[in-house]
C-alpha positions in Angstrom: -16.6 -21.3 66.4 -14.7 -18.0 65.3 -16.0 -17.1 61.4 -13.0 -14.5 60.9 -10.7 -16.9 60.9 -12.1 -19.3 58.8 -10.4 -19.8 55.3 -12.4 -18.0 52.1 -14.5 -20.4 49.8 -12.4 -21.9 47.3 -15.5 -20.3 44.7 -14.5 -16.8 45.8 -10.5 -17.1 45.6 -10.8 -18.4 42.1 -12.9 -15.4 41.2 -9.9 -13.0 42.6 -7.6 -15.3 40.7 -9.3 -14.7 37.6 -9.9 -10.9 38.1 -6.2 -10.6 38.8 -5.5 -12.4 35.6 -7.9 -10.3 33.6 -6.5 -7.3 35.2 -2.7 -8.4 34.2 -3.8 -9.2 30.9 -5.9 -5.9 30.1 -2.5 -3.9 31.3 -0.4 -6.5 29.2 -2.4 -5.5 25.7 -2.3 -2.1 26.3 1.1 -1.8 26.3 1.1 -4.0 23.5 -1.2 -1.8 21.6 0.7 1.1 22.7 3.6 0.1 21.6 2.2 -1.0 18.2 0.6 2.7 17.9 3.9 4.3 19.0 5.9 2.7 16.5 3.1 2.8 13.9 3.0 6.6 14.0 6.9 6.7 14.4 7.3 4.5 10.9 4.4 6.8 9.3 6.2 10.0 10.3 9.8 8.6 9.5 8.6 7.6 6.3 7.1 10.6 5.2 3.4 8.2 4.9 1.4 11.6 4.7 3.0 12.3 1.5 1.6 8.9 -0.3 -1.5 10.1 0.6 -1.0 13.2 -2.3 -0.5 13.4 -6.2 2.8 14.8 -5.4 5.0 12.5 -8.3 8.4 13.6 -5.2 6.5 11.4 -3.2 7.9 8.2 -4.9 11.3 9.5 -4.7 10.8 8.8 -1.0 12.2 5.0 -1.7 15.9 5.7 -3.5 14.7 2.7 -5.6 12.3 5.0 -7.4 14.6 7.6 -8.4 15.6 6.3 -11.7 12.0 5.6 -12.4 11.1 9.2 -11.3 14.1 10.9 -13.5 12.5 9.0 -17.1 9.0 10.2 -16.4 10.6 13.6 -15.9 12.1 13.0 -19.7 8.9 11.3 -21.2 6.3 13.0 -23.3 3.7 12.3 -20.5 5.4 14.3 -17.7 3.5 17.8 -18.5 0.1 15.5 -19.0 0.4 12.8 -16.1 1.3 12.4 -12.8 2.9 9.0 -11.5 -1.2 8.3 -9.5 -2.5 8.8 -13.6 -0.6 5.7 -15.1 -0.3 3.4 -12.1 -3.6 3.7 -10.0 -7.2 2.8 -11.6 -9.4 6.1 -12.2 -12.6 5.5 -10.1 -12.1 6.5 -6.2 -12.5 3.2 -4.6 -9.8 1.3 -6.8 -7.5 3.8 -6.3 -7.4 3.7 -2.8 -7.5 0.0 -2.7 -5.0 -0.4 -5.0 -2.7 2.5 -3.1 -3.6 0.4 -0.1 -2.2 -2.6 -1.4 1.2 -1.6 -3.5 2.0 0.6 -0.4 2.1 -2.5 1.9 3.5 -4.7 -0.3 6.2 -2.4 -1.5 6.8 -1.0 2.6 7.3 -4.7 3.1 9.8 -5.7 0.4 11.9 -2.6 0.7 11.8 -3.4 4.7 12.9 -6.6 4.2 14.8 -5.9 1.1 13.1 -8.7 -1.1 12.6 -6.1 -3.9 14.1 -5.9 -7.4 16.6 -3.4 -8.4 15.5 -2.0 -11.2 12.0 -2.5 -9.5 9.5 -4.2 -12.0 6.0 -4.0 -12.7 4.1 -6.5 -10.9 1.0 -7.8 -13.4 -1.8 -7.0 -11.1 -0.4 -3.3 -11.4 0.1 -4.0 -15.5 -3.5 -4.4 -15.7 -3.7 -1.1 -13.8 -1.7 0.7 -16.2 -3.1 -0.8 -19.3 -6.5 0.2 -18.3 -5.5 3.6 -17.6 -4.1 4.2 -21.2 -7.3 3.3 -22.3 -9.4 5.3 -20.4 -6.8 8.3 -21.4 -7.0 7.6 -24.8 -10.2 6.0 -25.3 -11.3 8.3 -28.4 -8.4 7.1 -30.4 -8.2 3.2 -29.3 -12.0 2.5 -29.1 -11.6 1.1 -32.6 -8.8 -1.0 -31.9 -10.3 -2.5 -29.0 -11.5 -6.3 -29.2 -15.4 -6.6 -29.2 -15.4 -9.0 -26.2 -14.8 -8.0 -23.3 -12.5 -10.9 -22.2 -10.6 -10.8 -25.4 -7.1 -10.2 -25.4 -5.5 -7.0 -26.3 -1.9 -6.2 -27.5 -0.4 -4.3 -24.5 -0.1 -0.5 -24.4 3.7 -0.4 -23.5 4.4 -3.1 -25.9 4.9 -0.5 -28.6 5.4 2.2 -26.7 7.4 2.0 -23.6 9.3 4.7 -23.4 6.2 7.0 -23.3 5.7 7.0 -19.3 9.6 5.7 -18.8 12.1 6.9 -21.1 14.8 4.4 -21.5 13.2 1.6 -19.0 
């Protein structure tokens, strides 16, 4: 009996199957990751995403939404004192990465998708933010007006004085 001509194990042609399929599938995902890398690095360049990584206060005029936001700081009494990354991100390093982390997906995907508010408002997770940075601003002159316990309520900041980062908002 002639062996050349005998038909491969079934064993063996499944094993070429499946190292085809692996092969097709590691070419598929690297386009796929390609493509998610190539238009990753286009959005970060076509939205200027090096810039949000600065305390330049222009950087937040990059979404038109901003600008009105960005010309009453430039009128308030804490434009020569504070930067927009001063009010509106917490003051220890981690926190304010996270927290940049976080409002810059959130607000990339509403102004994508244009689920956003116009005026944009204050979302309270970032109220928190802000009311904790007044404090630790001002912490000399509000210590004593502070409650004792640390889960007590306090009147907000901006409640009495919101035209102080925002004129007229």
């Amino acid at each position: 009996m002639d062996n050349e001509n005998a038909p491969e194990p079934v064993a063996h042609q499944t094993g070429k199957t499946r190292t085809r399929w692996l092969s097709y599938g590691l070419i598929l995902l690297s386009v796929l990751v390609g493509i998610l890398i190539g238009v990753g690095s286009f959005t970060f360049g076509y939205g200027k995403g090096a810039s949000y990584l600065s305390n330049d206060p222009q950087t937040c005029v990059n979404c038109h939404v901003m600008q009105d936001h960005f010309d009453s700081w430039q009128h308030s009494s804490h434009h020569h004192v504070a930067v927009c990354n001063d009010c509106h991100l917490p003051h220890d390093a981690i926190g304010k990465w996270v927290t940049k982390a976080d409002n810059g997906f959130f607000h990339s995907l509403a102004f994508t998708v244009g689920d956003y508010k116009n005026p944009i408002q204050i979302k309270p997770r970032n109220k928190r933010v802000t009311q904790s940075t007044c404090i630790s601003c001002h912490r000399d002159f509000v210590h004593s007006m502070l409650p004792v316990a640390a889960e007590a309520e306090t009147q907000s900041c901006v409640h009495c004085h919101a035209d102080v980062g925002h004129v007229l908002r």
